[in-house]
C-alpha positions in Angstrom: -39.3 -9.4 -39.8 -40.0 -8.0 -43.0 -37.0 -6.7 -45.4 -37.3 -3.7 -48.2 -35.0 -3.8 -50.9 -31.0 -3.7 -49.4 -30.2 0.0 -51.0 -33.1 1.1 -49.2 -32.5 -0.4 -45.9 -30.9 2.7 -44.1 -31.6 6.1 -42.7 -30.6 9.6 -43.6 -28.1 11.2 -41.4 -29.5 14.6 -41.3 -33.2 14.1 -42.2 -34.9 17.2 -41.8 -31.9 19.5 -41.2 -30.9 21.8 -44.1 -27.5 21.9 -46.0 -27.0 25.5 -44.0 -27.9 23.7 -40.8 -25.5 20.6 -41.8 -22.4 23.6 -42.4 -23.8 25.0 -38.8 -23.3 21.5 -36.9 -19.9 21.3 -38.1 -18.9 24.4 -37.1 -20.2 24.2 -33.8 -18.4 20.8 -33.7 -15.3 22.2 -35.0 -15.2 24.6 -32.2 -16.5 22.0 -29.3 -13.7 19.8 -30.6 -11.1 22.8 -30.1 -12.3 23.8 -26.8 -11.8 20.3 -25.7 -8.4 20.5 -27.4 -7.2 23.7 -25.8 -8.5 22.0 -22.3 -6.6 18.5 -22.1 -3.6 20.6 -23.7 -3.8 23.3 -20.7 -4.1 19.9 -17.8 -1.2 18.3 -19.1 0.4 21.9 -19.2 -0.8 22.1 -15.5 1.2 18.5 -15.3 3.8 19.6 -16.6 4.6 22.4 -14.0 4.4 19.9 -11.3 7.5 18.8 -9.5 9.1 16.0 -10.4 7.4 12.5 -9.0 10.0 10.2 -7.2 9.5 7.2 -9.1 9.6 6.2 -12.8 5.6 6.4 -13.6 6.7 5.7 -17.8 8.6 2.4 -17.6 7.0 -0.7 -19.1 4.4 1.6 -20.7 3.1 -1.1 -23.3 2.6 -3.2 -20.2 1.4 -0.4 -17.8 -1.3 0.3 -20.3 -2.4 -3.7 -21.1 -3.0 -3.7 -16.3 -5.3 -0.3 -17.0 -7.1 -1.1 -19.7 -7.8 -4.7 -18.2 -9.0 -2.5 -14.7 -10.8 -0.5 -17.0 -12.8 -2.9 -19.2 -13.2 -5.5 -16.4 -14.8 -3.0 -13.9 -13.3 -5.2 -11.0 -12.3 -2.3 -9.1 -16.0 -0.7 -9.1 -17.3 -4.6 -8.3 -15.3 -4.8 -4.9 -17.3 -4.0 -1.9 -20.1 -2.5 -4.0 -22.0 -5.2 -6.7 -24.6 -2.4 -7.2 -22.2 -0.2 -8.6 -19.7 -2.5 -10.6 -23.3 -3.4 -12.3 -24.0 0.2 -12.6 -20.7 1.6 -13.7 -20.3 -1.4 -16.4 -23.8 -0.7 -17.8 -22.7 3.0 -18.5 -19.1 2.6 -19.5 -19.7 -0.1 -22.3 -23.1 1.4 -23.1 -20.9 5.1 -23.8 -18.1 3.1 -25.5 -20.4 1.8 -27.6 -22.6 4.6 -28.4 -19.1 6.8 -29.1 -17.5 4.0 -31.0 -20.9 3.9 -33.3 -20.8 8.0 -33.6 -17.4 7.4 -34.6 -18.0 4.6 -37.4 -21.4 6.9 -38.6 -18.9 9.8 -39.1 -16.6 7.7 -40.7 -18.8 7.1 -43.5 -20.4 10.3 -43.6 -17.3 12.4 -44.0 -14.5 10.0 -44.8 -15.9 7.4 -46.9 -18.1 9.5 -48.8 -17.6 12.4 -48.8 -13.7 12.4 -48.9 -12.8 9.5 -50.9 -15.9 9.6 -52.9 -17.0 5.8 -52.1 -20.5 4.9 -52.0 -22.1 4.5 -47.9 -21.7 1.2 -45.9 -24.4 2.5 -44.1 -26.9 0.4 -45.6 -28.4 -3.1 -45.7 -26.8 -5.7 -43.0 -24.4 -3.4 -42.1 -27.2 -0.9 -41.1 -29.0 -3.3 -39.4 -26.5 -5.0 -37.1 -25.5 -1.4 -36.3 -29.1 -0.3 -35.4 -29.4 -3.7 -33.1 -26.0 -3.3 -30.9 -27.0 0.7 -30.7 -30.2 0.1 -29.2 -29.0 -2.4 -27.2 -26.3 -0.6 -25.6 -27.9 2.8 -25.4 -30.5 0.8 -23.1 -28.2 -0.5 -21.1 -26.1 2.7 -20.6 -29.9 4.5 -19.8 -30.4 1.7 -17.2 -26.6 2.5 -15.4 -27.1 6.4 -15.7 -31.2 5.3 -14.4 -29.2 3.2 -11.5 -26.6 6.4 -11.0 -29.7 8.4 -10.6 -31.5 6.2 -8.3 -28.9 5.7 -5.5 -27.9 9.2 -5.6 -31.9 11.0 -5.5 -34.0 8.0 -4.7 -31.8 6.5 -1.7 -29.2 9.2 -1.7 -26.7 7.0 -0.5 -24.6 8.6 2.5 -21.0 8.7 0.6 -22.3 10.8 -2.9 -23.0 13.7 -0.8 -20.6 16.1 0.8 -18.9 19.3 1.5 -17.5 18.6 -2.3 -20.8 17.9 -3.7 -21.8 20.6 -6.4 -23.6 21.1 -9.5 -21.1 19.7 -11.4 -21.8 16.2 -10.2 -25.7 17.1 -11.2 -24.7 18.5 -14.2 -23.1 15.3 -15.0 -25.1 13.1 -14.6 -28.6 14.6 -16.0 -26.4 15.5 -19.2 -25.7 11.8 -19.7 -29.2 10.6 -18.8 -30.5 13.5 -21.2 -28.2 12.0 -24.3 -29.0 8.4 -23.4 -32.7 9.2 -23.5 -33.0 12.1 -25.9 -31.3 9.8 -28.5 -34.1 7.1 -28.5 -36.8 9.3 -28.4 -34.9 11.5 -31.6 -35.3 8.1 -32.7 -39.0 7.5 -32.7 -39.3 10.8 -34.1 -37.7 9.8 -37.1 -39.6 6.4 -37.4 -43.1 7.8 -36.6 -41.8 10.8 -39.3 -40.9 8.2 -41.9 -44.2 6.1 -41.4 -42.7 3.6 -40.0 -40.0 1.7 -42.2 -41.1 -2.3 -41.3 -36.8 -3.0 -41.5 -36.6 -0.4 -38.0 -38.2 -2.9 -35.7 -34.1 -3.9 -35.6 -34.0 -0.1 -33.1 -36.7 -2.1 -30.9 -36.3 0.6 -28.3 -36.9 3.6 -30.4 -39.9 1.4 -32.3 -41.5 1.0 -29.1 -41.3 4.6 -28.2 -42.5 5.6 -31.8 -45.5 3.1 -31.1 -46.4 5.1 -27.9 -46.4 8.4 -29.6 -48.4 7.0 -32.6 -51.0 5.7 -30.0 -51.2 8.9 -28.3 -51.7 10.7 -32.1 -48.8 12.0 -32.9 -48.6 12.6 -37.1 -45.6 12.5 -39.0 -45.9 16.0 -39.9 -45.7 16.8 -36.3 -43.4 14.0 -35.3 -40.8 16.2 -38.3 -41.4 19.5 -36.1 -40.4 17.7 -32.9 -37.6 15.9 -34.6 -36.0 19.1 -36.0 -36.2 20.7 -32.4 -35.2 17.4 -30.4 -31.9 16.9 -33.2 -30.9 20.6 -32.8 -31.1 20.2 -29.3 -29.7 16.7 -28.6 -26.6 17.5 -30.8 -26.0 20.9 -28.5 -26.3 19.2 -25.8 -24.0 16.4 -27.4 -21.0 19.0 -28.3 -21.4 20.9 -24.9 -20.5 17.9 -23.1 -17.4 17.3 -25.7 -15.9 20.6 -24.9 -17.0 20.4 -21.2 -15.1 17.4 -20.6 -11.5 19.2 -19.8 -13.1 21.8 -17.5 -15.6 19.4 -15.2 -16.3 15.9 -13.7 -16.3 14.2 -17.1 -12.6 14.9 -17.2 -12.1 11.6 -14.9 -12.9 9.6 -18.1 -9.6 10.8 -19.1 -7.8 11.3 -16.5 -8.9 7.7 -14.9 -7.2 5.9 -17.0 -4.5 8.0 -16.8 -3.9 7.8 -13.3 -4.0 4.2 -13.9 -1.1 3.8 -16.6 0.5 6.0 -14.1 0.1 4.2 -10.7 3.2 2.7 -8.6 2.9 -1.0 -8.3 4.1 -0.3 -4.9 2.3 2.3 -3.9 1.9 2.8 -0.1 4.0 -0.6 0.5 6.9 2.1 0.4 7.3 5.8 0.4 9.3 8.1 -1.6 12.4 8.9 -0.4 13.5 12.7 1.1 16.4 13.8 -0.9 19.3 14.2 0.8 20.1 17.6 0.1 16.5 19.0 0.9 16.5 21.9 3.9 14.3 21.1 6.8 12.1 23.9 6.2 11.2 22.5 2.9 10.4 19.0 3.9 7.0 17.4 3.2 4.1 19.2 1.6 5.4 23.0 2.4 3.5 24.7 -0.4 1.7 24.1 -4.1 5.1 23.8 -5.7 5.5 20.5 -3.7 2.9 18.7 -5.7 4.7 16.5 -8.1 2.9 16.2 -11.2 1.5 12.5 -10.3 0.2 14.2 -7.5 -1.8 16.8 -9.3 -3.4 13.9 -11.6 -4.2 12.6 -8.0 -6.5 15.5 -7.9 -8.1 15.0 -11.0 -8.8 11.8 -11.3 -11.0 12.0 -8.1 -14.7 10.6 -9.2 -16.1 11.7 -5.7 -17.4 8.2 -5.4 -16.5 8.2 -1.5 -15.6 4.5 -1.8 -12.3 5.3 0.5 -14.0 7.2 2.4 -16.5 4.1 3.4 -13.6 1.7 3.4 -12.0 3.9 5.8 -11.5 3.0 9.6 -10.9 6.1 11.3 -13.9 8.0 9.5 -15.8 5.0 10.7 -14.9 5.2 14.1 -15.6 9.3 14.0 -11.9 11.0 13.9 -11.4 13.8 11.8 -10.5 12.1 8.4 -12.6 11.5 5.4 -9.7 10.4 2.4 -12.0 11.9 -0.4 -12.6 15.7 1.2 -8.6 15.1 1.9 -8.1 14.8 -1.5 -10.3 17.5 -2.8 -9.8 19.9 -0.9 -5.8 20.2 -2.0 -7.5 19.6 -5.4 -9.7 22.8 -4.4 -6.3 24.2 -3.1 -4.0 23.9 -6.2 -7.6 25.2 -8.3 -7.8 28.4 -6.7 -4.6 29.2 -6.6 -4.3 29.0 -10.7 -7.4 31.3 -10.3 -5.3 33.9 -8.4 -6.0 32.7 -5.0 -3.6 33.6 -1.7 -1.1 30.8 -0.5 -1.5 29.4 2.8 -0.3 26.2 4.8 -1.0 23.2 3.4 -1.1 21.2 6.6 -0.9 23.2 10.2 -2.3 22.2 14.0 -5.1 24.4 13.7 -5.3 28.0 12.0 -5.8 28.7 8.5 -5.2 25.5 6.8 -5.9 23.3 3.8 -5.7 20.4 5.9 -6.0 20.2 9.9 -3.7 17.9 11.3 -5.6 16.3 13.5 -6.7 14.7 10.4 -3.3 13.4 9.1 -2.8 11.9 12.7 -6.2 9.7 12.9 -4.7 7.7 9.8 -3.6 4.3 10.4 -2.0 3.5 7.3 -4.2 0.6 6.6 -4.7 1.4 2.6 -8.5 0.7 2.8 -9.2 3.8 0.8 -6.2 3.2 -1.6 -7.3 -0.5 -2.1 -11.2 0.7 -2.4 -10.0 3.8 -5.0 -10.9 2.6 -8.7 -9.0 4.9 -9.6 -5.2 4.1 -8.2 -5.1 7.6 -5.9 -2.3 7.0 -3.8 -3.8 8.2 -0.8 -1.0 7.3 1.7 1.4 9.1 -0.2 0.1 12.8 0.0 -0.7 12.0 3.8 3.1 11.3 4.6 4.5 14.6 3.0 1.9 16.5 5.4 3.2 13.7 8.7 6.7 15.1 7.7 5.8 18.9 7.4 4.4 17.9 11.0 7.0 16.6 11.9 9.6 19.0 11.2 7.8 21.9 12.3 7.1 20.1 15.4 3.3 19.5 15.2 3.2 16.0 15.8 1.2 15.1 19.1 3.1 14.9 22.4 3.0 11.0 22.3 3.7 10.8 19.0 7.3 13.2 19.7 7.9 10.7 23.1 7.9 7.5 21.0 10.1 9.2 18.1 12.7 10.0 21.1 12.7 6.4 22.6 13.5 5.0 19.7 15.8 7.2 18.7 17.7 7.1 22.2 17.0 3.2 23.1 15.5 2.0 19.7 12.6 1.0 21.0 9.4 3.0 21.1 8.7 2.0 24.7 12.0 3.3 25.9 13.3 1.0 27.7 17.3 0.0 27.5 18.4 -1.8 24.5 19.9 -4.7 26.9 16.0 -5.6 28.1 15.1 -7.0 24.8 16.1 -10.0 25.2 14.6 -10.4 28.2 11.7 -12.4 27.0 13.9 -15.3 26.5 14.7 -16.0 30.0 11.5 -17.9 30.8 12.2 -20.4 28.3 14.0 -23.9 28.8 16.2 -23.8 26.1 18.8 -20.9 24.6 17.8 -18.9 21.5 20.6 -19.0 19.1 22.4 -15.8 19.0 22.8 -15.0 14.9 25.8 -12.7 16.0 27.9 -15.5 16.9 26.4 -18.8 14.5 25.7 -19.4 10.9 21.5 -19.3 10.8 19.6 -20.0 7.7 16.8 -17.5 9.0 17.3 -13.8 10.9 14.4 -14.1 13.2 13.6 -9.7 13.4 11.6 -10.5 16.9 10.2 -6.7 16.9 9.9 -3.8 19.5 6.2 -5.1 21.3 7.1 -9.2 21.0 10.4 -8.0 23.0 9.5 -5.0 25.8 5.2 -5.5 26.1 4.2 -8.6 28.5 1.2 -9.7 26.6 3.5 -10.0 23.3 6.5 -12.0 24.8 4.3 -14.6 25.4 4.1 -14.5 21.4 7.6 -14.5 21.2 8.4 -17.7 23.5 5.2 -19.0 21.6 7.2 -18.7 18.3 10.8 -19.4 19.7 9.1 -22.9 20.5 8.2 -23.4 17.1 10.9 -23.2 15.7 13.4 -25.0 18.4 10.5 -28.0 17.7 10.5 -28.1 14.1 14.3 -27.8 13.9 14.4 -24.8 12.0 18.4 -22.8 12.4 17.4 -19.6 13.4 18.8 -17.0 15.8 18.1 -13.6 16.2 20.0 -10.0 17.0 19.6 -9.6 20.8 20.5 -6.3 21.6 21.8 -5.2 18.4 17.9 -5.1 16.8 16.4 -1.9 16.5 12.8 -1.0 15.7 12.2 -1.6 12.1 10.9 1.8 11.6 7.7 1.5 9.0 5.4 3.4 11.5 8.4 5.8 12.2 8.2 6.4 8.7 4.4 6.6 8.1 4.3 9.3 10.6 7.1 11.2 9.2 10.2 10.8 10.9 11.8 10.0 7.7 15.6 11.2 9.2 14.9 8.5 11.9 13.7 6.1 9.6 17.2 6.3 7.7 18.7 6.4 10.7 17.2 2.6 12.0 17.9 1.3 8.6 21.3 2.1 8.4 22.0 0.9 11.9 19.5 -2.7 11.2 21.3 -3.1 7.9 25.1 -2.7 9.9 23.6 -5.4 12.4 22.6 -7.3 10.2 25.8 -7.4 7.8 27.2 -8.7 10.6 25.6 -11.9 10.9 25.5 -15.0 8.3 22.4 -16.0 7.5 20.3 -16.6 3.9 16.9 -15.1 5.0 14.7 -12.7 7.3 11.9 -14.1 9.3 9.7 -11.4 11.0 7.2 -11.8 13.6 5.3 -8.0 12.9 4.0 -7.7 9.6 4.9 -4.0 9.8 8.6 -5.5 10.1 7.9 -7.8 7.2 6.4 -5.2 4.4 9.6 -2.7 5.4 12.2 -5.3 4.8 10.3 -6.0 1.7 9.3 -3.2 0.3 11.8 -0.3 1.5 14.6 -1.3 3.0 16.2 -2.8 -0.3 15.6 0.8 -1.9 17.5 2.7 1.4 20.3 -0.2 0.9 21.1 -1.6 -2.3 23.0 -4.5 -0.3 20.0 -5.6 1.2 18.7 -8.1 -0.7 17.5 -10.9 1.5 14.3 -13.1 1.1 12.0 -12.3 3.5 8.7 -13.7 5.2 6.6 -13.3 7.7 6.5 -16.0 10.5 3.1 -17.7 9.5 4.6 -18.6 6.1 7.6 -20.0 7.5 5.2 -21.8 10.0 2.8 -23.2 6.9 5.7 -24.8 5.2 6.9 -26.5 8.4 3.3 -27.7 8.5 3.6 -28.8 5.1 6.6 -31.1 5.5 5.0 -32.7 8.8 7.8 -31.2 11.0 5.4 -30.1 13.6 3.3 -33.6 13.6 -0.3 -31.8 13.7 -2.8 -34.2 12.5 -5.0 -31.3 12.1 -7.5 -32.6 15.0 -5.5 -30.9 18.2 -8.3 -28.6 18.6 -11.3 -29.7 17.2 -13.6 -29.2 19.7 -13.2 -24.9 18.6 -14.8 -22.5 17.1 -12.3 -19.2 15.5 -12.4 -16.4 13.8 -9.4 -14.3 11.7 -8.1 -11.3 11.4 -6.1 -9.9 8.6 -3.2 -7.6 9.4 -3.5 -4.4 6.8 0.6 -4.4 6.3 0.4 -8.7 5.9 -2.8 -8.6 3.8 -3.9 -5.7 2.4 -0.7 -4.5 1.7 1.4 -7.8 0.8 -1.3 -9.8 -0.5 -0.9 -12.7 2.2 -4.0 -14.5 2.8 -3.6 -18.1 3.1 -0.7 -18.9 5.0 -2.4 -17.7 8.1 -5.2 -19.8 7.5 -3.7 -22.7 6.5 -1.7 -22.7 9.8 -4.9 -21.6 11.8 -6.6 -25.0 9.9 -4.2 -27.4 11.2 -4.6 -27.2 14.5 -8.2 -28.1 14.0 -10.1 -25.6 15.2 -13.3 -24.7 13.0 -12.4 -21.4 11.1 -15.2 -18.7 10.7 -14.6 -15.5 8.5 -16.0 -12.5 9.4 -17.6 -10.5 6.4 -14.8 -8.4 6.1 -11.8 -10.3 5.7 -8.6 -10.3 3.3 -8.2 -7.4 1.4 -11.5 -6.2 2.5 -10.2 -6.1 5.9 -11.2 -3.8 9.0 -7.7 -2.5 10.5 -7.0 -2.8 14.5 -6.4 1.2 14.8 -2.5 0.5 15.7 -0.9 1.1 12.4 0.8 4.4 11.3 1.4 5.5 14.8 -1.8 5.0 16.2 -0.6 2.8 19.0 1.3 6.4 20.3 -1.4 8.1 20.0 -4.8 8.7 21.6 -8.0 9.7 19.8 -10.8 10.7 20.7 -13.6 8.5 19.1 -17.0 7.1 18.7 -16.1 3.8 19.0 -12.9 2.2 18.7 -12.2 0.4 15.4 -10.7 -2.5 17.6 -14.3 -2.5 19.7 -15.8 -2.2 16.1 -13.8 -4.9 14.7 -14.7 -7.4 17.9 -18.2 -6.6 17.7 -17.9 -7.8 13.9 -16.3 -11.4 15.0 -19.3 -11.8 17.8 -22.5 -10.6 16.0 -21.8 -10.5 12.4 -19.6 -13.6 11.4 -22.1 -16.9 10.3 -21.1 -18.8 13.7 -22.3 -16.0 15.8 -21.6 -16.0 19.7 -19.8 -19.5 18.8 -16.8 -17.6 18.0 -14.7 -17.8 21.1 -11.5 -16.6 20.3 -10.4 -14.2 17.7 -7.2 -14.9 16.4 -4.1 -12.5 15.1 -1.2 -12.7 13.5 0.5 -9.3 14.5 1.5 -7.9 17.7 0.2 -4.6 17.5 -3.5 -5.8 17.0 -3.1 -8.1 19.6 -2.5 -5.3 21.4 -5.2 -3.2 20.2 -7.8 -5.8 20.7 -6.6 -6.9 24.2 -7.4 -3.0 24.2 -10.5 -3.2 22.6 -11.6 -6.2 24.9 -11.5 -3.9 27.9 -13.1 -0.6 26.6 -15.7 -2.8 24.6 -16.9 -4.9 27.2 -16.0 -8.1 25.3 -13.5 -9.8 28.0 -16.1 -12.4 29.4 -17.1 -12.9 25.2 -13.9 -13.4 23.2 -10.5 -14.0 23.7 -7.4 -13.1 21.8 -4.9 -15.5 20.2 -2.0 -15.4 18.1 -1.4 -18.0 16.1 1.7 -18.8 17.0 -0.2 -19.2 20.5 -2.8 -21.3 18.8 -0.4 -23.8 17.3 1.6 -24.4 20.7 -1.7 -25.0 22.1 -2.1 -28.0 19.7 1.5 -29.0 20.2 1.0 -29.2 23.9 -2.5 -31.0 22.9 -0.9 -33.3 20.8 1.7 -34.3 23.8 -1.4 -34.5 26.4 -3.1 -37.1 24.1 -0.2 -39.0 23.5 1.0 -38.9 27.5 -2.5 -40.0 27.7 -2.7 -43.2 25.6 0.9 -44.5 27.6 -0.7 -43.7 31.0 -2.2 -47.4 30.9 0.6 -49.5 29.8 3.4 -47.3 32.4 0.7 -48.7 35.0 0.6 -52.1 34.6 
């Protein structure tokens, strides 16, 4: 590369534009830069007529901001599920950091440096080249994301970028970006093919190359000035448009993003906001716009329309009446026309005039696929429980869902049967389960509502009773004084019943002397967790879920597996949305699943990536009408798309409510002579009784002689 002299190795600012059209672009700046002003000022004045949020969105901010500018900056959110558009999104966001960030450091030195404080440019020499080297290279790489952008949403128009929502804002968007990203190279060559070349501007190697195409083609620099003046005038229009646009339109989720990120609850969806206790029936739930706390209302507005919950999402996938994105727009859509002088109507109603149809709120299963697929933090599960409890207490909840509600509020059991059956499963074994009412226990065992009243789940119950008598573990559990645990009660929105089971759990529990909770239904295990310590400050026990008990009594050898029981099989696993998705448990089942043996094969969506049963947030009360059945879905995923193929012969859980939608989805699917269903618990008494067959085995001889 050859090198002028230093001071003349740079480039004029406003070549060809006149001091009168220099005072112009600053005006026109000025006034972009106040329109944007006035805009974020009238949102968070939006914000700030929202109700108030239930939890404290502003604590730890130093380190709130630190997790979202890591999300932001890493791009791990856009990676998952999608490596097309982590790539795509990280090309544009560092390629428009960089680009602003070098606008910024140019104005700096224009009208800082210079002009105010009278010092002579560092836009020159080194400097100027290093700049004109990271530019190029970055504005390439943001033209090749926006160029990706482009691609998947006109070339393959991929499914989930087109909707009722879709408009000519998300057009608008993104041509205006691809225009700036483009129209700044060729500006660019304009200037070099203008300036006859300067030999130091190979450094802008994209603009050089476009300047050698128009050269080749005949382009003059006195022609190459008059397309310059035109193509600055219009670039830097363009430019400011978008500045002051960003407020009003799509580009406002660049703000509102990260927002919603510093803002998010750690916890979101693991537990639910509270009711307060003085709040009237008829003003429970989602009733009107008022309702919306602020948080909710940067929900709305930090919606990208990427429809990545609405792909992770198990009951859209199985064809009910619920798409999490159009959800969230269209009380984004709501709340918008009503600030434009719109009439007020329900928010959620079964059928009529209606933002939202119910039916939709009642083919959620709680799973948080959308929440964990959102980049953006939306709290998804949130805004669908105040409409479950506006349901609820207007009595629009389906017939199934009401029947369930009244068993467990009479017999405290969804399946309504008396409170002195639950026990009942214990009978069949041959030895006692301790009774934690009347002996000190170092674990609760919370059995659950389906491992205690449904057949198929008792056997899960003796299963895990044996366990635990085997590996000497001091256990005993509540007998008749349990109650359901109420999560799903609560994700349905019964919250008065929820309160209700707590405070009566809680008072059995007080009762008892024990250090921990051991629960055999996830669902259990994330409301101890997660909300009962916020209903009831004196609940503070540890507690875990039964296969993490189980891998530590692996661990210290108390079961005796030699992890060869069951060799001779082939398995596959499914994660529990409320053990997984929700509580970040992932190896503990697998661990236990591995020592028994058996050959473990994934299926592509597994761990937080998971495909949910269909049973969760009430969806075991309730019957949908549906496409396919995400359990039938979910099998047909073990047997055709897992790497061991048809070699998978049992599928194995680690919850009783998808062991009893997959039993389900064995029948209706036509899987019963391909697959069977096993909980683990099952699978490691299956070893133990292995392990006592072999060695009855190898004494057979020498009891004979």
């Amino acid at each position: 590369m050859v090198f002028v002299a230093q001071a003349e190795v740079t480039r004029e600012t406003f070549w060809t534009i006149s001091p009168t059209g220099e005072a112009l672009f600053y005006g026109l700046a000025g006034i972009a830069i106040l329109v944007f002003l006035y805009g974020v000022y009238d949102r968070i004045s939006r914000y700030a007529r929202g109700g108030e949020d239930p939890f404290d969105r502003l604590s730890d901010l130093p380190g709130r901001t630190i997790r979202a500018t890591k999300l932001v900056f890493s791009n791990r959110k856009q990676f998952d599920r999608d490596t097309y558009a982590g790539v795509m999104h990280t090309l544009i966001l560092w390629g428009f950091l960089t680009l602003l960030i070098g606008t910024t450091i140019l104005a700096i030195d224009m009208d800082i440096w210079t002009k105010l404080l009278g010092q002579e440019s560092f836009f020159v020499g080194q400097f100027y080249l290093s700049y004109s080297l990271v530019m190029d290279f970055m504005g390439l790489a943001f033209v090749v994301g926006v160029g990706m952008a482009l691609w998947r949403r006109y070339g393959v128009r991929h499914p989930r970028l087109w909707g009722k929502h879709t408009g000519f804002e998300d057009a608008a968007f993104i041509w205006a970006l691809f225009l700036l990203g483009v129209g700044g190279y060729v500006i660019e060559a304009l200037r070099i093919v203008g300036t006859d070349f300067p030999p130091f501007e190979t450094v802008s190697f994209v603009g050089w190359f476009i300047a050698l195409g128009f050269d080749a083609a005949g382009m003059g620099p006195g022609l190459a000035e008059t397309l310059y003046r035109l193509g600055w005038w219009s670039h830097a229009i363009l430019a400011l448009a978008f500045v002051a646009a960003i407020p009003y339109a799509k580009p406002l989720h660049m703000l509102t993003s990260y927002a919603n990120l510093v803002t998010a609850d750690e916890k979101a969806g693991l537990r639910l906001p509270k009711v307060p206790a003085d709040t009237p029936p008829d003003e429970i739930g989602y009733v009107s716009e008022d309702d919306f706390s602020w948080k909710a209302l940067l929900d709305f507005d930090a919606c990208t329309k990427c429809g990545r919950c609405s792909d992770a999402c198990p009951a859209k996938a199985s064809g009910r009446n619920l798409d999490p994105r159009d959800v969230i727009l269209d009380l984004k859509t709501y709340r918008d026309s009503l600030d434009a002088g719109g009439d007020s109507i329900d928010i959620v109603a079964d059928g009529g005039t209606s933002v939202i149809d119910s039916e939709s709120m009642e083919s959620c299963m709680a799973c948080m696929a959308c929440m964990d697929a959102c980049p953006v933090d939306i709290e998804h599960l949130t805004h669908f429980t105040e409409m479950n409890r506006r349901l609820t207490e207007t009595g629009q909840q389906q017939e199934s869902v009401q029947e369930a509600m009244m068993n467990i509020f009479s017999n405290g059991n969804a399946f309504g049967d008396p409170q002195r059956k639950r026990p009942d499963w214990t009978k069949d074994l041959d030895f006692e389960v301790p009774d934690a009412r009347d002996e000190s226990v170092e674990f609760l065992w919370y059995v659950g509502d389906y491992p205690s009243y449904d057949e198929r789940n008792r056997a899960v119950a003796r299963s895990l009773a044996r366990i635990f008598e085997e590996s000497g573990v001091s256990y005993g559990i509540l007998y008749e004084d349990e109650q359901h645990d109420g999560n799903d009660v609560r994700r349905v929105g019964e919250e008065g019943l929820y309160e209700m089971l707590v405070e009566d759990n809680v008072a059995a529990m007080a009762d008892c002397d024990f250090e921990k909770i051991v629960c055999t239904d996830p669902h259990s295990y994330n409301t101890f967790m997660n909300e009962y310590p916020e209903m009831d400050d004196s609940f503070d026990y540890p507690v875990f879920h039964y296969t993490q008990l189980v891998e530590s009594l692996v661990e210290d050898g108390r079961l005796g597996l030699s992890g060869s029981e069951l060799s001779d099989q082939t398995v596959t696993y499914h994660d529990p949305c409320h053990l997984g998705r929700y509580n970040g448990e992932y190896e503990a089942p697998r661990e236990v699943i591995r020592s028994t043996g058996v050959a473990l094969a994934e299926m592509p969506r597994n761990r937080g990536d998971s495909f949910c049963c269909g049973g969760g947030g009430g969806g075991l009360w309730i019957d949908h009408e549906e496409e396919s059945k995400p359990s039938e879905e979910r099998l047909r995923e073990a047997l055709e798309d897992t790497e061991a193929g048809n070699t998978v012969e049992r599928f194995v859980v680690a919850c009783p409510m998808c062991a009893t939608m997959y039993e389900d989805g064995r029948k209706t699917g036509n899987y019963e002579e391909d697959i069977e269903i096993i909980d683990i618990s099952e699978l490691i008494v299956e070893a133990l009784d292995a392990k006592a067959g072999a060695a009855g085995a190898g004494t057979t001889p020498a009891s004979a002689d």
